[in-house]
C-alpha positions as CSV (number, residue, x, y, z in Angstrom):
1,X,43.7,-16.8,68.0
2,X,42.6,-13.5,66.3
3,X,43.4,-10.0,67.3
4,X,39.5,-8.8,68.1
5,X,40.8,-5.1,69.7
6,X,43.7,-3.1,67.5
7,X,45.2,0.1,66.5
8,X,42.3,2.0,65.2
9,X,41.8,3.3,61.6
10,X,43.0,6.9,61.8
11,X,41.2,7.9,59.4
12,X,37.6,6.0,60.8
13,X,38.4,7.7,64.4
14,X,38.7,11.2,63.2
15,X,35.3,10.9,61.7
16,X,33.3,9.0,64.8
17,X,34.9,11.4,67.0
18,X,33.3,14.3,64.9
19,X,30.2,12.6,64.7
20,X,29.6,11.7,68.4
21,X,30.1,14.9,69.2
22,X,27.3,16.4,67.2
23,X,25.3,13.8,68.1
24,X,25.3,14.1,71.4
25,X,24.5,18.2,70.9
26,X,21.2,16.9,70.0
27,X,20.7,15.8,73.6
28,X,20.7,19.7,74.9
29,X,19.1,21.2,71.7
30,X,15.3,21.0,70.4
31,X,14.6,18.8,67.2
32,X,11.6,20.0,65.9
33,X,9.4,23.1,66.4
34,X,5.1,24.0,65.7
35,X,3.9,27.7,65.8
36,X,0.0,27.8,66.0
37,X,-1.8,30.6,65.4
38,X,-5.3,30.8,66.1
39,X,-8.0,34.1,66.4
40,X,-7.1,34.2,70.3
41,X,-3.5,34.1,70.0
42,X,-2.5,36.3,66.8
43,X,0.8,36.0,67.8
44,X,1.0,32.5,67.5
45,X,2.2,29.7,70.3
46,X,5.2,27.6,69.9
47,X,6.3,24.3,70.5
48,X,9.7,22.5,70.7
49,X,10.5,19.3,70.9
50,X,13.5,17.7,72.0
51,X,14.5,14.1,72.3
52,X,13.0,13.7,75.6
53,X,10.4,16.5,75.9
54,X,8.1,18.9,74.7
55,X,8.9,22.6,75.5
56,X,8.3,26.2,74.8
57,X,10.2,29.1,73.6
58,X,12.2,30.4,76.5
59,X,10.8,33.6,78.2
60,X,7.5,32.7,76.6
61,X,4.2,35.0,78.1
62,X,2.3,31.3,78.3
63,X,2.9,28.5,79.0
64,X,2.6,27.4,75.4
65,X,2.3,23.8,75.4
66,X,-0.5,23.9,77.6
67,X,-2.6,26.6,75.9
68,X,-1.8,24.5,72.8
69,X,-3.1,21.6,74.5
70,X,-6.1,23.7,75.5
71,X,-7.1,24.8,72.1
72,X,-6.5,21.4,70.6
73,X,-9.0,19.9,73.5
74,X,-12.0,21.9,71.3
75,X,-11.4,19.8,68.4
76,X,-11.4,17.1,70.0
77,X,-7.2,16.1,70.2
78,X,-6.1,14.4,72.6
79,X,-3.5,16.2,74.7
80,X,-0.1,16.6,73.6
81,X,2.3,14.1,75.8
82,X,5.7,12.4,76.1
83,X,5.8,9.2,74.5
84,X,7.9,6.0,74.9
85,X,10.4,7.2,72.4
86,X,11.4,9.8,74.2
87,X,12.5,7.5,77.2
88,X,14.5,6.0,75.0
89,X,16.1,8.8,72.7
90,X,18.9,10.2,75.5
91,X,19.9,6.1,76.0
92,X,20.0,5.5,72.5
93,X,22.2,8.9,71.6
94,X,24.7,7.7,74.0
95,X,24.5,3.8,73.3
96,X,25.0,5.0,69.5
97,X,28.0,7.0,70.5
98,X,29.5,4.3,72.7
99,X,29.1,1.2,70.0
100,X,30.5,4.0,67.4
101,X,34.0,4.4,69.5
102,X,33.8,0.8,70.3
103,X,33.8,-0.2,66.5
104,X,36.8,2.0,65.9
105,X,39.3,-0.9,67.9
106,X,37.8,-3.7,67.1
107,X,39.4,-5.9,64.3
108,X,36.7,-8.8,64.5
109,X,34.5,-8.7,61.3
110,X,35.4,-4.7,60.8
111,X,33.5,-3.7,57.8
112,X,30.1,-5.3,59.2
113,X,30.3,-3.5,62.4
114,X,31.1,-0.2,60.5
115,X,28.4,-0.6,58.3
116,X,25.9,-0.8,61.2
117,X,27.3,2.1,63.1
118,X,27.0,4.4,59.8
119,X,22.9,2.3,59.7
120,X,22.5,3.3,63.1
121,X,23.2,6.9,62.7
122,X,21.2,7.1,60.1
123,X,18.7,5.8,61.1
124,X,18.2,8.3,64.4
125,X,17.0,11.3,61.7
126,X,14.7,9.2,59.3
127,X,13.1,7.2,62.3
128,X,12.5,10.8,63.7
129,X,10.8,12.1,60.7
130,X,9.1,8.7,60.4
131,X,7.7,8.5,64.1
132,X,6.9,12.1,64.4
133,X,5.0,12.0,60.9
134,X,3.4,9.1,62.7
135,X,2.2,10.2,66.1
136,X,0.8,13.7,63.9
137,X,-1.4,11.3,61.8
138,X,-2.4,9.8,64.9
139,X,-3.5,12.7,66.8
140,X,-5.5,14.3,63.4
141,X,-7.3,10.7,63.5
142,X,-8.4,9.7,66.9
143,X,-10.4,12.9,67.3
144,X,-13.4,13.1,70.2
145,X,-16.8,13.4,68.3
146,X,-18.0,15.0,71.0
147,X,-15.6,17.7,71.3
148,X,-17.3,21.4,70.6
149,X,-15.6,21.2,67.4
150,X,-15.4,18.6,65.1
151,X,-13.3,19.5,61.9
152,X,-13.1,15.9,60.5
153,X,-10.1,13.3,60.9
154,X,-7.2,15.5,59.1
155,X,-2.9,15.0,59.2
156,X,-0.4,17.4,59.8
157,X,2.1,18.1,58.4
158,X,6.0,16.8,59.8
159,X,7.2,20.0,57.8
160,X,5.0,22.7,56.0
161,X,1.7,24.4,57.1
162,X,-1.5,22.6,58.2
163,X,-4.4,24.5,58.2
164,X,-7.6,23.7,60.4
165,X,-10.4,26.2,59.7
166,X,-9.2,29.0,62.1
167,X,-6.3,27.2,63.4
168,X,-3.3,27.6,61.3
169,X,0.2,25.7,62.2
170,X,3.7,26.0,61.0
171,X,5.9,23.5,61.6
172,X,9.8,23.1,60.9
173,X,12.9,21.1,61.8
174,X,15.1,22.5,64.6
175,X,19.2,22.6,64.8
176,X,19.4,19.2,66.9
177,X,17.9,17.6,63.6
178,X,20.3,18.8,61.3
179,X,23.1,17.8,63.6
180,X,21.8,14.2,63.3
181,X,22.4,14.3,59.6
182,X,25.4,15.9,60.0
183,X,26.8,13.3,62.3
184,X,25.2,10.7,60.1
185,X,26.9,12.1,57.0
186,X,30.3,12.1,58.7
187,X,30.1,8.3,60.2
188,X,29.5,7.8,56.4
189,X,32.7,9.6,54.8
190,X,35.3,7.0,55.7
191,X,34.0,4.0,53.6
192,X,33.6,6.5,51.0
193,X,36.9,8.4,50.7
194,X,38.6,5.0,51.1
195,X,36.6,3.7,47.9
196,X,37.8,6.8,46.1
197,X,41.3,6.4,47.3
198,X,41.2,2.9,45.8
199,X,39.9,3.9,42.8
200,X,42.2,6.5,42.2
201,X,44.7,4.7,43.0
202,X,44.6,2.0,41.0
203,X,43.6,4.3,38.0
204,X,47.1,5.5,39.1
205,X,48.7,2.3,38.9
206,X,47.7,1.3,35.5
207,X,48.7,4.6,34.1
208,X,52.2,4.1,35.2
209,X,52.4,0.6,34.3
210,X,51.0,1.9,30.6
211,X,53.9,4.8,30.7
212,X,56.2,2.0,31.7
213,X,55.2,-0.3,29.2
214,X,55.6,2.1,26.3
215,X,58.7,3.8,27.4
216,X,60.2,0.3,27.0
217,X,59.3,0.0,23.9
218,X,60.6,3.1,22.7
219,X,63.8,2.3,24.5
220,X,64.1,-1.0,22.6
């Protein structure tokens, strides 16, 4: 019977290890961040939000999320909440890691279970983007038409400024986002220094064998 669990790939370990770790950073740093300004609060309100939860800036003078909610509430937007992906981000951070150190020892069909570790951490940052850019479409287009104000269905923006008559918002990716590329980039150098060392390597090979070949022929 096959070996399923071996020696792992030294060079595959290093590079999960690295990658897990920033990964799990994420779980204790925010992801994304919104600064609204509006006439009543010049200098502006901020949001963060982590894997799990929406928060303000530290030391804060409001509590920001819920005047944000409050000013949202006369256009009509519904409140801002957690949502089911956030129940499942601080599981799925640590699943990831788990099935990433798992894949380093086992032997059984290798290369497919790499490849789907490197999928999964790349897909963590673009189904972010992709959800967040989701839920901001939603909230611009379910709009109450009886709210006091009623600026028209509208979409902000995942990154960039969004404007709303008076109400102006900048929004930006935080730290915990960057260490998801990061980690995702790492889980992906293996495959990809191996191919170059294959390449070179046999580039290698047939320039010896060349020198060979016409040092014999001088020789003869």
């Amino acid at each position: 019977m096959r070996k399923v669990i071996g020696k792992p790939e030294r060079l595959w370990i290093v590079f999960v290890a690295v990658a897990s770790v920033l990964l799990l950073a994420t779980l204790f740093v925010p992801l994304w961040r919104m600064e609204l300004v509006a006439p009543q609060y010049p200098e502006g309100l901020v949001m963060k939000a982590y894997g799990y939860k929406f928060a303000e800036d530290p030391g804060s003078y409001y509590d920001d999320v819920k005047e944000i909610n409050g000013l949202n509430h006369y256009i009509g937007m519904k409140p801002i909440e957690k949502v089911t992906e956030m129940d499942i981000f601080i599981p799925g951070i640590v699943g990831l890691v788990v099935a990433a150190v798992a894949a380093s020892f086992v032997t059984w069909k290798r290369n497919w279970i790499k490849a789907l570790t490197i999928l999964g951490f790349w897909t963590m940052p673009l189904f972010f983007v992709a959800d967040l850019q989701f839920w901001l479409y939603r909230y611009g287009h379910t709009l109450k038409e009886d709210a006091p104000l009623n600026p028209g269905a509208f979409t902000p923006k995942v990154f960039g400024s969004t404007k709303v008559w008076n109400f102006h918002s900048e929004t930006s990716f935080e730290i915990g986002f960057y260490l998801m590329v990061v980690a995702a980039l790492a889980v992906s150098a293996p495959p990809i220094i191996g191919w170059l060392r294959s390449r070179f390597g046999r580039e290698r090979a047939v320039n010896s064998r060349v020198a060979q070949a016409h040092g014999g022929a001088r020789v003869s």
